[in-house]
MIKOL-515385 format. One record per residue (C-alpha): z, y, x. Coordinates in pm, 1 decimal, always signed. Layout:
REM residues N
z;y;x
Z;Y;X
...
REM end
This chain:
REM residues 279
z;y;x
-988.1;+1476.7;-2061.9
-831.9;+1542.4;-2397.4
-828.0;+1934.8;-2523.0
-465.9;+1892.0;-2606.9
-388.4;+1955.5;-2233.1
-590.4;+2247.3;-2080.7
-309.4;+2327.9;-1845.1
-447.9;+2054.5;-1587.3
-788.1;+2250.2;-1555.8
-838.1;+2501.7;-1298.6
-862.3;+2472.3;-927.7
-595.7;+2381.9;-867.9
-677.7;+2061.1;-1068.4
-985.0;+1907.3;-864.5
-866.0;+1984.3;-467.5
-746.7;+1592.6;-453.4
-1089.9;+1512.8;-493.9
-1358.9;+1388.5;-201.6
-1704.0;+1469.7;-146.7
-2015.8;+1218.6;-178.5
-2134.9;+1106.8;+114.5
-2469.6;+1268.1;+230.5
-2559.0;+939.6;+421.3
-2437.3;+596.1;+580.6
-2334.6;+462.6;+210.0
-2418.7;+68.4;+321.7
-2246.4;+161.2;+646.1
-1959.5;+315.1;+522.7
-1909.6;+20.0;+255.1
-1830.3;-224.5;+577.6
-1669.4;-13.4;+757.0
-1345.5;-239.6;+666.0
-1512.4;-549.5;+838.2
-1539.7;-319.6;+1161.3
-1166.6;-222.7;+1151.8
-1096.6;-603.8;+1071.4
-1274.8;-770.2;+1338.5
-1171.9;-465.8;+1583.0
-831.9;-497.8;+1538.2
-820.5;-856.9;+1554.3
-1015.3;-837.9;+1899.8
-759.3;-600.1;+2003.6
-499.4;-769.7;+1907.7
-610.2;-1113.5;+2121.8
-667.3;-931.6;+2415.0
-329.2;-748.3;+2415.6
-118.2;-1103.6;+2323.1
-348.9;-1235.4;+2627.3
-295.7;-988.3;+2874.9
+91.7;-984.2;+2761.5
+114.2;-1364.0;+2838.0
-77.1;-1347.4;+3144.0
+140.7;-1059.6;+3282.0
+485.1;-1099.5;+3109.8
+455.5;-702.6;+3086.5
+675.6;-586.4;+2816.4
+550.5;-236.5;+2802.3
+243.7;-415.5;+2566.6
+484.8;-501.1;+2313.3
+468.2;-230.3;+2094.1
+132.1;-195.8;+2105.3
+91.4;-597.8;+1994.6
+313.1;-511.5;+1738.6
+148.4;-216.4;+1632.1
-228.3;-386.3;+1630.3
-95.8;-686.4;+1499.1
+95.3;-518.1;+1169.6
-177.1;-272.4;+1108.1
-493.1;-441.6;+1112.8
-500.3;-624.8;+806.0
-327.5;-342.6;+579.3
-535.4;-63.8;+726.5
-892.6;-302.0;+635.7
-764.2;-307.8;+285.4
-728.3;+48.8;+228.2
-1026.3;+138.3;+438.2
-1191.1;-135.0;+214.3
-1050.1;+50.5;-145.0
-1148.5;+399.4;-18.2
-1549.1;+300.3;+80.0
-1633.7;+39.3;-102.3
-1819.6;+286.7;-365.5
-2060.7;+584.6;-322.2
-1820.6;+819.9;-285.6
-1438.0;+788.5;-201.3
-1206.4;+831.9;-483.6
-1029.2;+1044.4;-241.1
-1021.5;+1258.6;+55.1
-944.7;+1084.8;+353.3
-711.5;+1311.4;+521.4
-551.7;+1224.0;+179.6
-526.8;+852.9;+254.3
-401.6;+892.2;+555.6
-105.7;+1105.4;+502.2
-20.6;+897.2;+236.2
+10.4;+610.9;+465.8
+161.9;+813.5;+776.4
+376.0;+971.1;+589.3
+461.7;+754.7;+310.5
+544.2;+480.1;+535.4
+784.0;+662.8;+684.5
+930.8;+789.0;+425.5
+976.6;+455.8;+217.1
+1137.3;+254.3;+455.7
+1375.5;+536.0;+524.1
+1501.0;+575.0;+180.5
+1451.7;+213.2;+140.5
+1681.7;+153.7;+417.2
+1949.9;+438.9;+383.5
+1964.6;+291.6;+3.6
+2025.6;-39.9;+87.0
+2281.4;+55.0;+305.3
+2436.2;+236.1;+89.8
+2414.7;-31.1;-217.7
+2540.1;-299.2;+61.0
+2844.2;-105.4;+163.9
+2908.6;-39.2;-161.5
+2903.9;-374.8;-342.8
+2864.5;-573.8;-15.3
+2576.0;-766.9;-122.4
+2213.4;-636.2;-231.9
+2074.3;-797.7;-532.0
+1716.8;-882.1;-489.6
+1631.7;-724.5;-798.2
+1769.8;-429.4;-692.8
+1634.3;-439.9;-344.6
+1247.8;-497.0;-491.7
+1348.3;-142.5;-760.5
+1461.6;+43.4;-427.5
+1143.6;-51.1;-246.8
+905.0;-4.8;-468.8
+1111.2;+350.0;-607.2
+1086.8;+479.0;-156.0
+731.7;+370.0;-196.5
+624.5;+577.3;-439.8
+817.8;+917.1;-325.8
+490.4;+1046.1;-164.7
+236.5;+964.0;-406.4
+487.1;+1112.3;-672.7
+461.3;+1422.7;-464.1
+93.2;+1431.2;-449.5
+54.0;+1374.1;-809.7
+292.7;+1694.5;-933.1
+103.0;+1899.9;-637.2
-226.5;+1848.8;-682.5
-265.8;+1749.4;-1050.7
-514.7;+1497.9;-1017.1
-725.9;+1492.1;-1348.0
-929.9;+1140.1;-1191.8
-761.7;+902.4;-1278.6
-969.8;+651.8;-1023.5
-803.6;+812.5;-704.7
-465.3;+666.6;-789.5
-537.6;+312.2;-649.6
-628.4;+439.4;-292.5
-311.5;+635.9;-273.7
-96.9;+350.4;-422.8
-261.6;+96.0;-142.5
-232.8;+357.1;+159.1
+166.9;+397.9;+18.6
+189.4;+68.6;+56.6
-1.7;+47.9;+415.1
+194.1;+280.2;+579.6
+498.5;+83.6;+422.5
+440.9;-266.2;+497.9
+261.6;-161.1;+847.1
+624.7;-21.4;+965.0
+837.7;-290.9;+799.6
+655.5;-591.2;+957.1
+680.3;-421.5;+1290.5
+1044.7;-444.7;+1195.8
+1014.4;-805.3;+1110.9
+797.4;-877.2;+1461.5
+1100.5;-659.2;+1679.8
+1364.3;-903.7;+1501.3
+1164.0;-1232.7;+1582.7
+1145.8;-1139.1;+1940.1
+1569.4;-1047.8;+1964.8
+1629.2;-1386.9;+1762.1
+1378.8;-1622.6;+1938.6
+1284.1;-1426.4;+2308.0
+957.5;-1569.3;+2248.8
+606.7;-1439.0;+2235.2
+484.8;-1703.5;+1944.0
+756.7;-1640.5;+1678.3
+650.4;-1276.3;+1719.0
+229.2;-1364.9;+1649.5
+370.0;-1613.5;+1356.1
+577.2;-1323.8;+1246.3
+302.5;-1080.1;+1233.9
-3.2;-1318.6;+1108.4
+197.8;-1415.9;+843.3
+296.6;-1114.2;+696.1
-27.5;-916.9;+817.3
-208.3;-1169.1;+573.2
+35.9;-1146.0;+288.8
+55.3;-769.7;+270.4
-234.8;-715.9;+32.9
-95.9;-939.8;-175.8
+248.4;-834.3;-147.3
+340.1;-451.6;-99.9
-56.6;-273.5;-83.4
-52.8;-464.0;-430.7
+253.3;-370.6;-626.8
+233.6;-8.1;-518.4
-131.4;-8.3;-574.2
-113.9;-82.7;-929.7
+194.4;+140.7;-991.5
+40.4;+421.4;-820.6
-280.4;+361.3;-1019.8
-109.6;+402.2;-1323.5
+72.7;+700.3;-1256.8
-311.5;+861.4;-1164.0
-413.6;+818.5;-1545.4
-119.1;+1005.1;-1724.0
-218.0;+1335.4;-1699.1
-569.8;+1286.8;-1791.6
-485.4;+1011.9;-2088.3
-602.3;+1085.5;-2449.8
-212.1;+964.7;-2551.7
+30.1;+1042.0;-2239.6
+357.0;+884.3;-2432.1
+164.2;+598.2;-2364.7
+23.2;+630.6;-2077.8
+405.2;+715.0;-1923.6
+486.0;+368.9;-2085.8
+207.0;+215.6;-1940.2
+333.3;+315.1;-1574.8
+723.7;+274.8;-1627.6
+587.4;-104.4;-1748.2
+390.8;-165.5;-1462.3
+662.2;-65.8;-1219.0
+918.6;-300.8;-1341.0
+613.8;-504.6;-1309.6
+578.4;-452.2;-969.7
+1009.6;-469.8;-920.2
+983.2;-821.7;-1079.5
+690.0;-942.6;-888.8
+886.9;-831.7;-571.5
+1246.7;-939.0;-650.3
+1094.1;-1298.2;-731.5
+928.1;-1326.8;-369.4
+1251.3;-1206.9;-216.8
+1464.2;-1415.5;-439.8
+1246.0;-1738.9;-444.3
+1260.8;-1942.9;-78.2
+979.5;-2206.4;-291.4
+640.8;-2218.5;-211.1
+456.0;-2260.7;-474.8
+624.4;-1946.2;-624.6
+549.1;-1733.7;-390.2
+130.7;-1870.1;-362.4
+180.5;-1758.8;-742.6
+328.8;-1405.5;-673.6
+70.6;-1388.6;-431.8
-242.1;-1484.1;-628.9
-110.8;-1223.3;-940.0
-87.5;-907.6;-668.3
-443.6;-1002.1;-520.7
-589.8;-1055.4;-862.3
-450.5;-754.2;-982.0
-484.0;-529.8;-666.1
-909.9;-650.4;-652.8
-897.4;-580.1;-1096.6
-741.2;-202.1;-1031.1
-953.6;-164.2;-729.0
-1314.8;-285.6;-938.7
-1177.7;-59.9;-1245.1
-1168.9;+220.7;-1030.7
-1520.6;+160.9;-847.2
-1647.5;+108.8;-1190.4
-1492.1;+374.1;-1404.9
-1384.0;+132.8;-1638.3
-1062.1;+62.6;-1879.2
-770.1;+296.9;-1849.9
-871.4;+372.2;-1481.4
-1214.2;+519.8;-1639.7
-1238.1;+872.9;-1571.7
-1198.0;+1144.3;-1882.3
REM end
């Protein structure tokens, strides 16, 4: 950490920060396969037992399982794939609890607002809204605790955006079962955008969230404020295009860039390296 800041020393400074692991490492590094596999078994027998009984009181639970699983692996993935996590996991998971929550509130009251207003959303403006609501929490978190790791970032960025898709494709799931009454649009519904999401929203707030981490411990912070306000209208552009774009092939691309760029923050932060390399 440069000497030109001493105010982010202290206490105060290193409380967002987890302890190593006294055991388990190899364990704890596939733990993510476990909640993968689990949650996919979980998931069959629910839809099974649903069909077989027509009872409706398992719906929310298959659409719980079914949006969770895949979101939840990644950031369990992000948190132990290393020695030690980059941070606490009572950390992680308030992020995701709350910070789901949160987003798709304010993502919703705004695009109420912006729709009553104007009467259309523009899908640029919908993917700056989203991506703004998913970032309230790990704003918060970084002006508490003044993180001075710079690492810890991308775990909070992907549980932001765990909590955030987890609650909007149970959303998506509800609406497929009101438009179709059907059991199978629902499982399309959620396999589809279970497998997209760490491509999609774990991604772009990932990488945002990642960048924000480094400021206060950058040599240069003019730049490293640049660097984040860049890579969120990154991640607005990368969303408005997969909301705006009905092709394909665009959105494999949009896809492939968040994965490739959620695996290169997640690596740079396992590996200390780059701007994600701790002062």
């Amino acid at each position: 950490m440069s000497s030109s800041h001493p105010s982010t020393a202290g206490p105060a400074a290193t409380r967002l920060v987890a302890t190593p692991r006294t055991g388990g490492t190899s364990a704890a590094r596939w733990s993510w396969l476990l909640v993968l596999v689990g949650g996919v078994a979980a998931y069959l027998v629910v839809l099974r037992v649903l069909v077989i009984t027509s009872n409706v009181n398992l719906f929310p639970a298959l659409l719980l399982i079914g949006a969770v699983t895949v979101p939840l692996s990644v950031l369990v993935l992000a948190e132990e794939l290393g020695d030690t996590p980059l941070v606490p996991g009572w950390a992680a998971l308030l992020t995701a609890v709350v910070g789901g929550i949160v987003g798709v509130v304010a993502a919703g009251l705004l695009e109420y607002d912006t729709m009553r207003q104007l009467g259309t959303v523009p899908m640029l403006l919908v993917g700056f809204i989203e991506e703004a609501a998913k970032l309230v929490v790990p704003v918060v978190l970084y002006l508490v605790w003044h993180p001075t790791d710079p690492r810890g970032g991308v775990v909070i960025g992907v549980a932001a955006g765990t909590g955030f898709a987890t609650l909007e494709t149970m959303g998506y799931g509800f609406q497929a079962l009101l438009s179709s009454g059907g059991v199978s649009a629902v499982d399309g519904t959620l396999l589809l955008r279970g497998l997209l999401s760490p491509a999609c929203h774990i991604a772009w707030t990932g990488m945002t969230a990642a960048m924000l981490w480094r400021i206060r411990s950058a040599p240069h912070r003019g730049r490293a404020v640049l660097g984040f306000v860049v890579t969120f209208l990154a991640a607005v552009a990368l969303h408005a295009t997969w909301d705006g774009s009905s092709s394909r092939p665009v959105h494999v691309v949009v896809a492939v860039v968040g994965l490739a760029v959620l695996v290169g923050f997640v690596v740079a932060a396992r590996r200390g390296r780059g701007p994600l390399a701790r002062a």
